[in-house]
C-alpha positions in Angstrom: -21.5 30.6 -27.3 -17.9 31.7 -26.2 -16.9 32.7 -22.8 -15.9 35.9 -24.3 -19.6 36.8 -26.3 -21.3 35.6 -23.3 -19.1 38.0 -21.0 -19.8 40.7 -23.5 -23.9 40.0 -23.4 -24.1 39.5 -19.8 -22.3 42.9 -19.0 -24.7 44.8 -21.8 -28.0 43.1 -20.6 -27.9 42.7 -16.8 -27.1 46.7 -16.2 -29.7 47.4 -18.4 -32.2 45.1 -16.4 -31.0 46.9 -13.2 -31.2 50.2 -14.5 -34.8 49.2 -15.7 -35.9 47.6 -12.4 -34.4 50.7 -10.8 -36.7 53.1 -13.1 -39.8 51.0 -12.7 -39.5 49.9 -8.9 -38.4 53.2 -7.8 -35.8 51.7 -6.1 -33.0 53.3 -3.8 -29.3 53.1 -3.1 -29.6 50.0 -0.7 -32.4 48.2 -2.3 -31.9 44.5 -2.3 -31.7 43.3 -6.0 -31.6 39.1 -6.2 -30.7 36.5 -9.5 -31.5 33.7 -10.5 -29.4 32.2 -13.1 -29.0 28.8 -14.7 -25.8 28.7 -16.6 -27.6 25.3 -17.9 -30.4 27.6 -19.8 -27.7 30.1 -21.2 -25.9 28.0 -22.8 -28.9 25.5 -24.5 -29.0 22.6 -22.4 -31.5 22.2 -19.4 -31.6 23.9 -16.0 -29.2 21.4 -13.7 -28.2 19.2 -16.3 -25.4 21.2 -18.1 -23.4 23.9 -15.4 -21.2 25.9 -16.8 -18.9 27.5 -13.8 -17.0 30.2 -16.6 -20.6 31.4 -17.4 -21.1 31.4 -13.7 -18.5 33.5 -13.2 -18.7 36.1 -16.1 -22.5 36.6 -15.5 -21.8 37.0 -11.4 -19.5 39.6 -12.1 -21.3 41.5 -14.4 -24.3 41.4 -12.1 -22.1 42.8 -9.2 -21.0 45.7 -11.8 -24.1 46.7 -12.4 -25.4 46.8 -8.4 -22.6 48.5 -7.7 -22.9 51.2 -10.5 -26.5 52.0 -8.5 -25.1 51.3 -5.0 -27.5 48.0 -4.7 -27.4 45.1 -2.1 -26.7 42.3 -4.9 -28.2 38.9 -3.7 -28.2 35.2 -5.7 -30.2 32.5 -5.8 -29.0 29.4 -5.0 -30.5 25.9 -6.8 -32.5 23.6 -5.4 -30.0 21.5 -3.9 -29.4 24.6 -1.5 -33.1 24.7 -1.0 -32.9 27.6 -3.0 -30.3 29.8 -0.5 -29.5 33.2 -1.0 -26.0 34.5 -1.4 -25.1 37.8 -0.5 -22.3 40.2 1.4 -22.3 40.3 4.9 -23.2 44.2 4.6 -26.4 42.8 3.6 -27.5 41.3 7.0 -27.5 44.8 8.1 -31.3 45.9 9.4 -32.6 42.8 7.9 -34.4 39.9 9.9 -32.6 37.2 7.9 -31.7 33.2 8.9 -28.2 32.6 8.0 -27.6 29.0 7.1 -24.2 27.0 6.8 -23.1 25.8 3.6 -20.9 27.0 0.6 -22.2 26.6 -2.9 -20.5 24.6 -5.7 -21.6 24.4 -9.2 -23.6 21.4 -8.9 -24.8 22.1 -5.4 -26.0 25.7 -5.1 -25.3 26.7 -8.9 -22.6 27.8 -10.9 -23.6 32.1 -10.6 -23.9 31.5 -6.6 -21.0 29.5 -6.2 -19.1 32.1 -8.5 -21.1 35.5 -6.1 -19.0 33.2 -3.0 -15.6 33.5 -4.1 -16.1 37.1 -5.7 -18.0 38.6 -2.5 -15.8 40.3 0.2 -17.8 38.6 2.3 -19.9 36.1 1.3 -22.9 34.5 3.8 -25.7 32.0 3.2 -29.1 32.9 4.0 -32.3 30.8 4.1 -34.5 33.3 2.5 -34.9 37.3 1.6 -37.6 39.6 0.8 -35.3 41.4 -2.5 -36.9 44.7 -3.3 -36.6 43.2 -7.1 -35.5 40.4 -9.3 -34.5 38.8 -12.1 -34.6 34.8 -13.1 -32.3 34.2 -15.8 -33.2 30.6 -16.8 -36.5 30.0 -15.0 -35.2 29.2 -11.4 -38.5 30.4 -10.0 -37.4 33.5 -8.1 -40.5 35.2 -6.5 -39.9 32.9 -3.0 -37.8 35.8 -2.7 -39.1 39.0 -3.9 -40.9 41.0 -1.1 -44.8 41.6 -1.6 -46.4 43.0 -3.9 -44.1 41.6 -6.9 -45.0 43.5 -10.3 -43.9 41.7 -13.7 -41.5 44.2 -15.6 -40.7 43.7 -19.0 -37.9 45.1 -20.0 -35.3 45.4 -23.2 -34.1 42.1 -22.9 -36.1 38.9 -22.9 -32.8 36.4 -22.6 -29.4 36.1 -21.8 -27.6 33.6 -24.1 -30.5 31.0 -24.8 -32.2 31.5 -21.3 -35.2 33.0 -20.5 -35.2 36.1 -18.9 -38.2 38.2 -16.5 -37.5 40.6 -13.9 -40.2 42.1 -11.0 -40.2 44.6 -9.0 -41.8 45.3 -5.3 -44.5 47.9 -4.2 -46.1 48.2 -1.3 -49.4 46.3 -0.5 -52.2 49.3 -1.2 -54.9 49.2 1.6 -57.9 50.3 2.5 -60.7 50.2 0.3 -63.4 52.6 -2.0 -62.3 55.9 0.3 -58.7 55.4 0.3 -56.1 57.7 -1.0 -53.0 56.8 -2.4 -49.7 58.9 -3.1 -49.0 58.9 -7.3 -45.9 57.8 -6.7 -44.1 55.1 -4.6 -41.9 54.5 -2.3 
C-alpha cells in the first residue's frame, strides 16, 4: 500500500468512524474520542514488528481532521513501551482528573500514530490514562483501558484500515437500580 492510497483510506474511513461513534454514543462537542493504531497491522506485518512513521503520520492527521470537523478532544494510544500512554492537547487536561507523565513518543517507543499526534498537536502532553467517551483500535492495541464505563461494541461501515483490524465502542452511563427503575429513552 502507497503512502498516497493509505492517506486517501485513512481520511475516508476514520471520519466516517467518528461520525458513527458520534451517532451511536450520542456524543457532544468536547467528548473525548481516543486511537489506537498499529501502522505494523496496516501495512501487513505484525503489531510492533514493522512501524511505519509515514502511515503514522497520514493516519494521525486524518484522525485530527475528523475530531475537529465535530469539535472532539482527539486522544492516542501509546504502545506498550509507553505503558500504553495517552497523547493528547493540553486543552484536554481541562476539567479532567488526569496523571500527566514525562516522556515523548517515538515510533518504536510509544508508536508511529502517537509519536506523529506529538509533533502535529499545538500542544502535545503525555498522560498515564483517560476515560475517552469512545474509541477506536486500529490494529488490535487493546483500547478499552481507556474508554470510560459502560463501553458498547459499535460496528460500523468499516471493518479495517489498510490490512488492520478495525472496532470502535462507545460509552453510556452505568443504568442503576433495579426491577422499579426508570430510565430516560435516550442518553446522555
Amino acid at each position: 500500500m502507497t503512502l498516497e492510497i493509505l492517506a486517501e483510506e485513512a481520511v475516508r474511513v476514520l471520519s466516517t468512524c467518528v461520525r458513527e461513534l458520534r451517532d451511536a454514543g450520542r456524543l457532544s462537542p468536547g467528548s473525548m474520542i481516543l486511537l489506537g493504531c498499529s501502522t505494523s497491522e496496516i501495512s501487513g506485518g505484525r503489531i510492533g514488528k514493522a512501524s511505519v512513521p509515514e502511515f503514522g503520520e497520514a493516519v494521525a492527521r486524518a484522525f485530527l481532521s475528523a475530531c475537529s470537523a465535530f469539535s472532539f478532544q482527539p486522544a492516542f494510544q501509546c504502545c506498550e513501551h509507553l505503558n500504553r500512554a495517552v497523547v493528547l492537547p493540553r486543552t484536554a487536561l481541562q476539567g479532567r482528573q488526569l496523571t500527566q507523565v514525562c516522556a515523548i513518543p517515538q515510533p518504536h517507543a510509544g508508536g508511529s500514530v502517537a509519536a506523529a499526534a506529538w509533533k502535529l498537536l499545538e500542544e502535545p502532553v503525555l498522560c498515564q490514562a483517560v476515560q475517552a467517551d469512545a474509541a477506536l483500535d486500529v490494529g488490535d492495541t487493546l483500547v478499552g483501558m481507556h474508554i470510560r464505563p459502560v463501553a458498547v461494541p459499535l460496528r460500523g461501515s468499516f471493518s479495517s484500515l489498510g490490512n488492520a483490524h478495525l472496532v470502535m465502542a462507545y460509552s453510556r452511563l452505568p443504568l442503576i437500580g433495579g426491577a422499579r427503575a426508570v430510565y430516560p429513552d435516550k442518553g446522555p
